[in-house]
C-alpha positions in Angstrom: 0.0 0.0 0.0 2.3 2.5 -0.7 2.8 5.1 -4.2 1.1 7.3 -5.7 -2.7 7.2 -5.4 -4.6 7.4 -9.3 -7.0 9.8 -10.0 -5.6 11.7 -7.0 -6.3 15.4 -7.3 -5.1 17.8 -4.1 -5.6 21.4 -3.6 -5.2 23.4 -0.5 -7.1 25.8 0.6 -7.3 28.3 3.3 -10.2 28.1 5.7 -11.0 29.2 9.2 -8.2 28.8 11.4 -6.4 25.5 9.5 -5.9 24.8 6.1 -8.3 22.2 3.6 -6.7 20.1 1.5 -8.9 18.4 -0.9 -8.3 14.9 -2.5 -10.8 14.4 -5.2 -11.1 10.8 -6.9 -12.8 9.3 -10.4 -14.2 6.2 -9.0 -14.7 4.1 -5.4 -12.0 1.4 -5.7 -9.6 4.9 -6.1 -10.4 6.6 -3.2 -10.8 3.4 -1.1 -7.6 2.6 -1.9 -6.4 6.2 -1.5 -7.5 6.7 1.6 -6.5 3.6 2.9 -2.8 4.8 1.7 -3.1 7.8 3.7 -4.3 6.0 7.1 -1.5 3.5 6.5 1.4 6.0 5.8 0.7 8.2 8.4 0.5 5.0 11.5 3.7 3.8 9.9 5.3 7.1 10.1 4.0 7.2 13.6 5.4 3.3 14.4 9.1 4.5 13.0 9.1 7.1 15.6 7.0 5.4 19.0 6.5 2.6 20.3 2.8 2.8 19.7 0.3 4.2 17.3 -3.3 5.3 18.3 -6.2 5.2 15.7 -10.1 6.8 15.6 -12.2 5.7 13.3 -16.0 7.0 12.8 -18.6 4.9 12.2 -21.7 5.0 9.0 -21.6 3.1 5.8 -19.0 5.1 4.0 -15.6 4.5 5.4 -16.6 0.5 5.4 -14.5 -0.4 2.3 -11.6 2.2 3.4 -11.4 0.2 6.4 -11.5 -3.5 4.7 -8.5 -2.1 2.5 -7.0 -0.8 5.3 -6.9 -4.2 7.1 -4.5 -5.7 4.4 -1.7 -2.9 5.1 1.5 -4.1 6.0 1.7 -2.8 9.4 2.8 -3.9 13.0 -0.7 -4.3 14.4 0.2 -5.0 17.4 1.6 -1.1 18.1 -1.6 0.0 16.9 -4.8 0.9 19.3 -7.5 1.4 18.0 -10.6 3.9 19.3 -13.7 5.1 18.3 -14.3 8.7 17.2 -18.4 7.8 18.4 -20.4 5.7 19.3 -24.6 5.3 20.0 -25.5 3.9 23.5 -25.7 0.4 22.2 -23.1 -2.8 23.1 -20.7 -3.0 21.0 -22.0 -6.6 19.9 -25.1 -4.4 18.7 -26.0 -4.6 14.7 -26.2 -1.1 14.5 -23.0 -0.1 16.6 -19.8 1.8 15.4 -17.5 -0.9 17.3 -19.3 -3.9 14.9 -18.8 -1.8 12.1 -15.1 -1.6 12.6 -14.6 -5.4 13.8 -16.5 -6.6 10.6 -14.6 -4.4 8.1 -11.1 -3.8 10.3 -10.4 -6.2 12.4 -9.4 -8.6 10.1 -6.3 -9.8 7.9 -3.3 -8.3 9.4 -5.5 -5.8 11.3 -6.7 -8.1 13.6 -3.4 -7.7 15.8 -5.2 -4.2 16.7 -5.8 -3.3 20.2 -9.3 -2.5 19.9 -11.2 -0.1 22.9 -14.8 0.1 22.5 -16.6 3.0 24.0 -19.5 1.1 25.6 -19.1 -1.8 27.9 -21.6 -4.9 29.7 -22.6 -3.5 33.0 -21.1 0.2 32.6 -23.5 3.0 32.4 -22.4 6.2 30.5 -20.9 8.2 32.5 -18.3 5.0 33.4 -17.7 4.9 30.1 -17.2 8.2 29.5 -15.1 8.6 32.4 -13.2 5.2 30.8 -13.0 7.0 27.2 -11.2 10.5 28.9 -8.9 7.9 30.9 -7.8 6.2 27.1 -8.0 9.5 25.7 -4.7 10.9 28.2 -3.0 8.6 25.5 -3.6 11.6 22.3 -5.4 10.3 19.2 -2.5 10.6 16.5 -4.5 9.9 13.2 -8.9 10.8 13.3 -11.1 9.4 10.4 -14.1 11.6 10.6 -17.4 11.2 8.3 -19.8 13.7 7.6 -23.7 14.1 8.1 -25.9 15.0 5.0 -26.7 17.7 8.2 -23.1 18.8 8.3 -22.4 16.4 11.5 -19.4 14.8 12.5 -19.2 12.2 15.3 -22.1 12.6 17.5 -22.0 16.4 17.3 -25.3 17.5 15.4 -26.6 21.1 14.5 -29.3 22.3 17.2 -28.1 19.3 19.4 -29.1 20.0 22.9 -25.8 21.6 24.8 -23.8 21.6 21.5 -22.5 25.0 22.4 -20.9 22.8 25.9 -20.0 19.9 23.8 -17.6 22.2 21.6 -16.3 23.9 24.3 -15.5 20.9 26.5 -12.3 20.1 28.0 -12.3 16.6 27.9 -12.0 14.6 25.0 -15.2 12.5 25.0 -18.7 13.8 26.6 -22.1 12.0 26.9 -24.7 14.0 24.4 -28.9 13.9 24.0 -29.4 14.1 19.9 -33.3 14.7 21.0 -34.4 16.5 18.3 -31.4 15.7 15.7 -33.5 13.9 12.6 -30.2 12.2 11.3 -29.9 10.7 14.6 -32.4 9.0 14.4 -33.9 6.9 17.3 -30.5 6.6 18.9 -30.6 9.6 20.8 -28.2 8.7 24.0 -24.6 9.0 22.2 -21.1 9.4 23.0 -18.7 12.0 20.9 -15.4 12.9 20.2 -14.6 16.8 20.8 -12.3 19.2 19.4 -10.5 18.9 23.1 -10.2 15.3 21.8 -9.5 16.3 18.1 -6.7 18.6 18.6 -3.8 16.6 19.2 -3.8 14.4 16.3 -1.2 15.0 13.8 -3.5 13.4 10.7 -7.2 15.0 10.1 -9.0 12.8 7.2 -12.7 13.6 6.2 -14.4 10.1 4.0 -17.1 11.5 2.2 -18.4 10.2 -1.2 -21.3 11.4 -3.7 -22.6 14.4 -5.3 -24.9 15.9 -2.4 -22.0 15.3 0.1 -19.5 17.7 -2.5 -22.6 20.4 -2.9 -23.0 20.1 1.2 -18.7 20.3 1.9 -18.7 23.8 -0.7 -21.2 25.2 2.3 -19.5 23.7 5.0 -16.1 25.4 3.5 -17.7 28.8 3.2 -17.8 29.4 6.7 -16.1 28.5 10.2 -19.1 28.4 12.4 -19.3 24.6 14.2 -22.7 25.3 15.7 -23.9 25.6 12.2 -21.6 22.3 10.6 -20.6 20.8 13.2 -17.5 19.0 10.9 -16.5 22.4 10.5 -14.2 21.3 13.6 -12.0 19.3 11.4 -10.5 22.6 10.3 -11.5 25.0 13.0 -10.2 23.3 15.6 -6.3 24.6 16.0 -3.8 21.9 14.8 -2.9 19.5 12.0 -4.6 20.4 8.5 -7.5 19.0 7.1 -7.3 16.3 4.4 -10.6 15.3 2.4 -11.0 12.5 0.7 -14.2 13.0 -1.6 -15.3 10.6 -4.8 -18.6 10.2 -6.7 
């Protein structure tokens, strides 16, 4: 998994407070394999120079294949831990949770060396495993896959979320949030999210997004800086490492 990634398009941009760079592809096998690239290059980078690597993923249908491709990558596994950016108040056996997702399309190959930490656990309620997230969290995220919304959300972070205001401004890297009112959410309402707090120290930002709508919705999302509004606006708002999007039809 290493060269040059086909169809590979990049153009930076500056926006808010960090800078957009913008990966555009002409079909899915390209930009699952380029993203995979990207993930993979920047955990080995990070293996050459520590003893251990630390890895969020987000959850949805779209980063799925990235993930499978990912899996193949010729990596120590074993260094790597892997977190979740969010997840819904569900076990993480659930059909519909973020941590199946990632064992079913992850976990596998030479990826299933991976030190996985789910987010919810038998017989903890939230604020345990909340309080259990912040505790893994003291070891900084180093590479964050984020998704997007077709509301403009990443993670668990919706727009007119109840508290979202809090939720950005929170010092700790994971917090409990009620997505009571959030239609994309849904009828899992009881979440846990990533923040920027949480955000911030990671040295590789990636943004998965695929389609037409998604492209229209990102052009919005770039006009402005206001995370109350887009909530992934934090990719490139919050202060650190650049943003790099990853975008195909």
């Amino acid at each position: 998994m290493t060269g040059a990634r086909a169809g590979d398009s990049a153009q930076a941009r500056p926006v808010g407070r960090g800078r957009v760079h913008m990966h555009s592809y002409e079909s899915l096998t390209q930009w699952t394999w380029g993203a995979a690239v990207a993930i993979s290059s920047a955990l080995g980078r990070d293996l050459q120079q520590h003893p251990r690597a630390r890895l969020l993923l987000s959850g949805g249908t779209t980063p799925a294949p990235v993930y499978a491709a990912l899996s193949k990558a010729p990596l120590d596994w074993s260094r790597i831990d892997v977190a979740l950016v969010d997840e819904r108040w569900l076990l993480p056996d659930d059909p519909d949770s973020n941590a199946r997702l990632v064992r079913e399309s992850l976990l596998h190959n030479n990826a299933a060396q991976a030190r996985f930490e789910t987010l919810t656990r038998p017989g903890r309620n939230i604020d345990e495993s909340v309080n259990a997230a912040n505790l893994h969290a003291r070891n900084p995220a180093d590479v964050v896959v984020l998704g997007m919304g077709e509301d403009g959300h990443t993670a668990s972070l919706f727009p007119r979320m109840q508290n979202l205001d809090q939720a950005l401004a929170a010092a700790a890297a994971y917090v409990p949030v009620d997505a009571t009112g959030c239609p994309v959410a849904g009828k899992f309402l009881r979440r846990i999210s990533l923040t920027p707090a949480g955000l911030a120290p990671a040295h590789t930002r990636l943004l998965l997004i695929r389609g037409e709508s998604k492209r229209r919705l990102l052009e919005r999302v770039l006009d402005g800086d206001d995370a109350l509004e887009y909530p992934v606006r934090i990719g490139f708002t919050t202060p650190g490492a650049d943003l790099h999007i990853h975008w195909c039809p």
